[in-house]
N, C-alpha and C positions, 0 to 999 in steps of 0.2 A: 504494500500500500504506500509504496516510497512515493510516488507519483501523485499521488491524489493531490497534495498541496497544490503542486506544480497546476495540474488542470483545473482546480477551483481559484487559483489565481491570474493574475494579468500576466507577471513578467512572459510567461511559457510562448503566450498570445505575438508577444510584440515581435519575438526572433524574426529575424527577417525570412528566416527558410521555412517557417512555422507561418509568417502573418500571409503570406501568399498563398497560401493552400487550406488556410483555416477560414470558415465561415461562421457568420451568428448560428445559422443551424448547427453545423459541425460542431463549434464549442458548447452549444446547449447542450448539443446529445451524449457528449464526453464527460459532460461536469454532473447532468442526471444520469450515465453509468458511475462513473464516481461514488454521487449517493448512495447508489443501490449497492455499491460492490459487496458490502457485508453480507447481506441480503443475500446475493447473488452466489457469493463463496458459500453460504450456507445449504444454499439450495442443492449447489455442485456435492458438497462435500454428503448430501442426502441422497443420489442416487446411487444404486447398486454398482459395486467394483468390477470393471469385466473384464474380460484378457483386452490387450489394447496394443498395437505395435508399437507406440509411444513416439513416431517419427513421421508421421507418415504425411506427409511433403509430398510434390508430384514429382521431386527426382529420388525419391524411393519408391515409385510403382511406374515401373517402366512399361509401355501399351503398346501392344502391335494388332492393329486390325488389316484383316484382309477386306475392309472396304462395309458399308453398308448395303449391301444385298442380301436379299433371302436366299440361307445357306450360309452365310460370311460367320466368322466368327472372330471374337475380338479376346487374345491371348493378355493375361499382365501375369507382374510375379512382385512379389514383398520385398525388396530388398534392405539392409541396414537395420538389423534387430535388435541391435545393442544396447536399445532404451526399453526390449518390453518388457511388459508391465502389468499391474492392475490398474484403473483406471476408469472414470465415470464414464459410463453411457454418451457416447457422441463425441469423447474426447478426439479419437482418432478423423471422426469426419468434420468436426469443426478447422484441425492441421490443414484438411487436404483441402477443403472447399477455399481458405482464406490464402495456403498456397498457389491456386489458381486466378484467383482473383488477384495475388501479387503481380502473378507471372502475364496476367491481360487473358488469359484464356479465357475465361466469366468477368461477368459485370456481378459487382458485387449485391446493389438494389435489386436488379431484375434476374438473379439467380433461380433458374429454374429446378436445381437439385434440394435449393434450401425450402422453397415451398409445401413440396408434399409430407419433408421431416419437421416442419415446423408443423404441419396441421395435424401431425399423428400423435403433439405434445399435447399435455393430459395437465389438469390444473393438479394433478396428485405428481408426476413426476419432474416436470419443468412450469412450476405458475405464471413465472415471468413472461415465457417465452410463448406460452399457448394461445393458441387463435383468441382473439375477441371481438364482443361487438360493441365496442368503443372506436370512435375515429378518434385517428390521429391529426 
């Protein structure tokens, strides 16, 4: 929680490599994860521990597809184990989804792998995270 100061504050704002890329929404949404993070680590810390690769980045699931045709099939493998683990539920697809999106391969908002994992969340296993009918 070394951070939180820093985002509930100005200076972090002003850096010049930070004021360029940071917006009023961006810094609202960061500073209300902030608040929530206790919240949030407790919630983590309440889901069941599963086996997890604990790495898994898209340059540890290297993909070979023979094409999208019916018949095609699309080969991967686990590489770099040396972090597994036990680990919350989602740990591993939250790594890989946000690696993609580093790497430009997904847009992070209009993420279509995140939608149908986010609507199978359940106010008993993830509250935060579960569908609602509140607008944003």
């Amino acid at each position: 929680m070394i951070f939180m100061s820093g985002i509930r504050g100005e200076d972090l704002w002003r850096v010049p490599a930070v004021a360029q890329s940071a917006d009023r929404r961006l810094i609202a949404g960061l500073r209300s994860l902030a608040d929530r993070s206790y919240e949030l680590a407790d919630e983590m810390l309440a889901l069941p521990v599963l086996p997890a690769h604990g790495a898994a980045r898209p340059q540890n699931l290297p993909v070979e597809s023979t094409g999208h045709v019916r018949g095609g099939s699309t080969n991967f493998a686990l590489i770099g184990w040396g972090l597994f683990g036990g680990a919350c539920a989602g740990f591993d697809l939250g790594q890989l989804l946000a690696g993609w999106v580093n790497q430009g391969t997904m847009a992070g908002a209009s993420s279509t792998a995140w939608s149908p994992y986010a609507s199978r969340c359940t106010a008993k296993a993830w509250p935060s995270l579960a569908p609602t009918s509140r607008k944003r």
